[in-house]
C-alpha positions in Angstrom: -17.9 -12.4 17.9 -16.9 -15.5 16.3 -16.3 -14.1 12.8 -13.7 -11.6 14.9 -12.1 -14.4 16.8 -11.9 -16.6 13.4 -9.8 -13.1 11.9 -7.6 -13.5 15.1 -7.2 -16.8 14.3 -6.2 -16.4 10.8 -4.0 -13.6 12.2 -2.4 -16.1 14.9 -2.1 -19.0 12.4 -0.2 -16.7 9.5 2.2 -15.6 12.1 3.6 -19.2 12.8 3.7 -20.1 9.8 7.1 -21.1 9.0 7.6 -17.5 6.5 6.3 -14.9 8.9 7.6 -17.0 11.8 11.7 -16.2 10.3 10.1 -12.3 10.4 8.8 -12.4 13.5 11.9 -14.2 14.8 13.9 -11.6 13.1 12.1 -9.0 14.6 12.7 -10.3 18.1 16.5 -11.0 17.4 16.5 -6.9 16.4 15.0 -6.1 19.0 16.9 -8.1 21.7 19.5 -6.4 21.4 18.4 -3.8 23.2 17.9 -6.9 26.2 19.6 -4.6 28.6 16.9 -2.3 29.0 13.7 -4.6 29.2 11.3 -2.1 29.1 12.6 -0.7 25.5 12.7 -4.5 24.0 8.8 -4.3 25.1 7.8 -1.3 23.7 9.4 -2.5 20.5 7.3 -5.2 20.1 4.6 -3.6 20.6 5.4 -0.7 18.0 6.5 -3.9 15.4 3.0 -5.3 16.1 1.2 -1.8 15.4 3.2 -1.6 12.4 1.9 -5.2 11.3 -2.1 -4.1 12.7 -2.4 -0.3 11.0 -0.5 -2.2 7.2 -3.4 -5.0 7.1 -6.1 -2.7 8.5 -5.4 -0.3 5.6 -5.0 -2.8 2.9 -7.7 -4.6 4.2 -10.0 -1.9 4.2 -9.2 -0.3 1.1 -9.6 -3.9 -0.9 -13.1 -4.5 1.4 -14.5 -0.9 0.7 -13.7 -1.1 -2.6 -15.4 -4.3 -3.0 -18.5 -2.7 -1.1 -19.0 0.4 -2.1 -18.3 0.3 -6.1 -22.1 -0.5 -7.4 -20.7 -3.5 -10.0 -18.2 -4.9 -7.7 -20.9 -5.1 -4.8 -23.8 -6.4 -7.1 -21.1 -9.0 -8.5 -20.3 -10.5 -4.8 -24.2 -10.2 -3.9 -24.8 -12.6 -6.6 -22.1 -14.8 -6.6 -19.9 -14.4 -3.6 -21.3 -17.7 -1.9 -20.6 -19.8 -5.3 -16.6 -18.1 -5.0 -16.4 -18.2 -1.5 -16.6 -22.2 -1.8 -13.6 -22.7 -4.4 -11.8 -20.1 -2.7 -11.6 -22.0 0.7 -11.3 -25.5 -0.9 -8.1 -24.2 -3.0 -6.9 -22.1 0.9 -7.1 -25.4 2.6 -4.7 -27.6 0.1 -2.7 -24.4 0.1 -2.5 -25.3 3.7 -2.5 -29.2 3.9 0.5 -28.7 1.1 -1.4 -30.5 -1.6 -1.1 -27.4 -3.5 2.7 -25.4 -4.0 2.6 -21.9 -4.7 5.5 -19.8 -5.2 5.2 -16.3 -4.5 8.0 -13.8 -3.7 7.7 -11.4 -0.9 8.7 -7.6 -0.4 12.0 -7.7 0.8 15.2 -5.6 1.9 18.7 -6.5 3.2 19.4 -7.2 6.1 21.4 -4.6 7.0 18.6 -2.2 6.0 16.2 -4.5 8.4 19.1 -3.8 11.2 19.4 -0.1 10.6 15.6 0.1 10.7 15.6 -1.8 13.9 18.2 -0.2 15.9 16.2 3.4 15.2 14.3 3.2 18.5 10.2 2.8 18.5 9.7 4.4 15.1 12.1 2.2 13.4 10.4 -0.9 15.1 6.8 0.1 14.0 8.4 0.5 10.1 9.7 -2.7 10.2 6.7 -4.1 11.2 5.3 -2.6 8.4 7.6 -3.8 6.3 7.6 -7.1 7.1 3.8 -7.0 6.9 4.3 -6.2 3.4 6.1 -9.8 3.2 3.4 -11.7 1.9 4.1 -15.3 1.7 2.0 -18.4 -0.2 0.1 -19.1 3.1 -0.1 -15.8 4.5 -1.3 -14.5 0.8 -3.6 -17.1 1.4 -4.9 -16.6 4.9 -5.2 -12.7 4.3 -6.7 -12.6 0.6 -8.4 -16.3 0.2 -9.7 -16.2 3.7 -9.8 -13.1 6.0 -11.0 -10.6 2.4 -14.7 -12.8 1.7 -14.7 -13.2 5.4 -15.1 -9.7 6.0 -17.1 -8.9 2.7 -19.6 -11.2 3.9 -20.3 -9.3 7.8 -21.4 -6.0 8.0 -18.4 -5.2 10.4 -16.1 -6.3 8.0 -13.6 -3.3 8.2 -12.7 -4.1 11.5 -11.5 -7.8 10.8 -8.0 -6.8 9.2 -7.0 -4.6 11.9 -7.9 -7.9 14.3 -6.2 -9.9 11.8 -3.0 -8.0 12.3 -3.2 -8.2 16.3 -3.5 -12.0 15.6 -0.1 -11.9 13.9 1.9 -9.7 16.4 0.4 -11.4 19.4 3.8 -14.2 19.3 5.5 -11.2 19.0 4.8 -9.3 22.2 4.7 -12.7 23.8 8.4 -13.0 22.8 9.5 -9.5 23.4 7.1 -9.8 27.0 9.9 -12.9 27.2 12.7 -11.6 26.7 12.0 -8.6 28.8 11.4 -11.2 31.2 14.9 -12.9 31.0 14.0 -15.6 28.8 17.2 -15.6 25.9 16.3 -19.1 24.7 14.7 -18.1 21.5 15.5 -20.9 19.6 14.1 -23.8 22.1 10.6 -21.7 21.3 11.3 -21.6 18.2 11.6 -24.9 17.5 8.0 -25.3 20.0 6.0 -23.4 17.7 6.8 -24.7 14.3 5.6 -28.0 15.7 2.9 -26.5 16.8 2.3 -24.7 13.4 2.1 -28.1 11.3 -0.7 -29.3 12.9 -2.6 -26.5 13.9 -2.2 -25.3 10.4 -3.3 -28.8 8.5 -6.0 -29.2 11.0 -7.1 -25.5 9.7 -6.9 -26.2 6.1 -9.1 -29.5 6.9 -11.3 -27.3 8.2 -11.2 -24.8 5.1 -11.7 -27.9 2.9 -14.6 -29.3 4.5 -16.4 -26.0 4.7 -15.3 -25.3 0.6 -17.1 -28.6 -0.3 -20.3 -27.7 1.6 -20.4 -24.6 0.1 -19.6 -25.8 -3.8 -22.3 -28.5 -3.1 -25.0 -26.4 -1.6 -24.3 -23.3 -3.9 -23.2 -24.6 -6.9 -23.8 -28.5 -7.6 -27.5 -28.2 -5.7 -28.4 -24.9 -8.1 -27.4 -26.6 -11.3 -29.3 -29.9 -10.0 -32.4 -27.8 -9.2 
């Protein structure tokens, strides 16, 4: 149970971080323009949020079965996935304290490809999800590959976790669209909200991820080479 909420987590803390959040808040100003029928706004967040959930559940379970399943990939992790893992989330969490820059350029298209998409009912909303999913940033390429990938390697439910991973990051979303359907137009005030929100809950994460790396490189790696 925890392992799951830690992939909604990962899911919630990708989504507002400040390169998703523009998506996402792209996504909701697409989709608010249908604000005079409520119900359709709604439904459109949820099909953008299915979009983002079935993209990370396939990627993620193609990478995680094909990590599992081939015989030298699967012996490799058995042997030294616990020596990796602790690197891995000590180079996550100064990717997400900003001790460490990466530059990385997402999937994009133009915008008005992302408004035609938009403006095609349910089906265009659930592509752009997908789309926009296919966005990866620094610290969602981070979260997802440095973080939620060993994490479900390493639990024998494992295939599960991207598809949580993705409600995590349509979850602001459908609380938006829920919003909006609900009268609430003042986007940006929100907006504003949740990227203060996102600094800390995101350095306090990648605190977190360091600590946890360096008990993991000293138990795994410094303690075998002393013993």
């Amino acid at each position: 149970m925890l392992a799951l909420l830690s992939a909604i987590w990962l899911g919630i803390l990708t989504s507002i971080s400040p390169c998703p959040l523009a998506t996402n808040i792209a996504a909701i100003t697409f989709l608010s323009k249908k604000i005079v029928h409520p119900r359709a706004v709604l439904l459109s967040g949820i099909a953008y949020t299915l979009g983002r959930m079935i993209t990370y559940a396939i990627i993620g379970t193609l990478i995680v079965t094909s990590l599992v399943k081939i015989p030298v990939a699967a012996m490799f992790l058995q042997k030294y996935m616990n020596k990796i893992l602790g690197p891995l989330l000590l180079i996550v969490g100064l990717v997400l304290v900003d001790i460490i820059k990466i530059n990385l350029s997402g999937f994009t298209i133009s915008h008005h490809k992302q408004h035609s998409i938009a403006e095609s009912g349910f089906f265009g909303s659930g592509l752009l999800g997908i789309i926009f999913a296919l966005s990866f940033c620094p610290i969602s390429a981070a979260l997802f590959f440095g973080s939620l990938i060993p994490l479900a390697v390493n639990n024998r439910f494992g295939l599960v976790f991207p598809f949580f991973y993705g409600i995590g990051t349509g979850l602001p979303v459908i609380l938006f669209a829920l919003g909006i359907a609900m009268g609430m137009t003042s986007i940006s005030h929100w907006f504003n909200k949740v990227k203060k929100v996102e600094a800390y809950t995101r350095k306090i994460t990648g605190v977190i991820f360091i600590i946890i790396g360096a008990y993991f490189i000293y138990i795994h790696i410094i303690m075998t080479v002393i013993n």
